[in-house]
N, C-alpha and C positions, 0 to 999 in steps of 0.2 A: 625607671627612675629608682626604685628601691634597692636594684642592685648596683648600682653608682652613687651612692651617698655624696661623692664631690661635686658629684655633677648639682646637686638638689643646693649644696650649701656654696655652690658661685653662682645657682641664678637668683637665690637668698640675698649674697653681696651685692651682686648687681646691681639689684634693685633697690638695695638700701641705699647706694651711691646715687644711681638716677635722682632719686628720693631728696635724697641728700641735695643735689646739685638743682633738683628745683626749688627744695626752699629755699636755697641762698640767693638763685636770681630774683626770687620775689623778695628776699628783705634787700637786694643792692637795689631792685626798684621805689621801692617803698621808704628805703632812707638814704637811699645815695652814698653808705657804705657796707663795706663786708659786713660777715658776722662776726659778732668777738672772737669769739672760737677761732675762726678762720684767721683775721684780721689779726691778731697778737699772736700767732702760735710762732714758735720760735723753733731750733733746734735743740734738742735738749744736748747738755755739758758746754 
């Protein structure tokens, strides 16, 4: 791992995403919608 840095910082993202993707099904369970975040993000221009 220390000679692959990339390798250290996508199993970093990964896991921020998992992370990510299970708080949001507990708040669409919990309030029956998105997150703001999620829910209003638009394209930006």
């Amino acid at each position: 791992m220390d000679r692959a840095p990339h390798v250290k910082n996508a199993l970093y993202m990964g896991q921020i995403l998992r992370d990510d993707l299970i708080e949001h099904g507990a708040h669409i369970r919990a309030h029956g919608t998105g997150m703001a975040m999620i829910r209003d993000w638009q394209w930006p221009g």
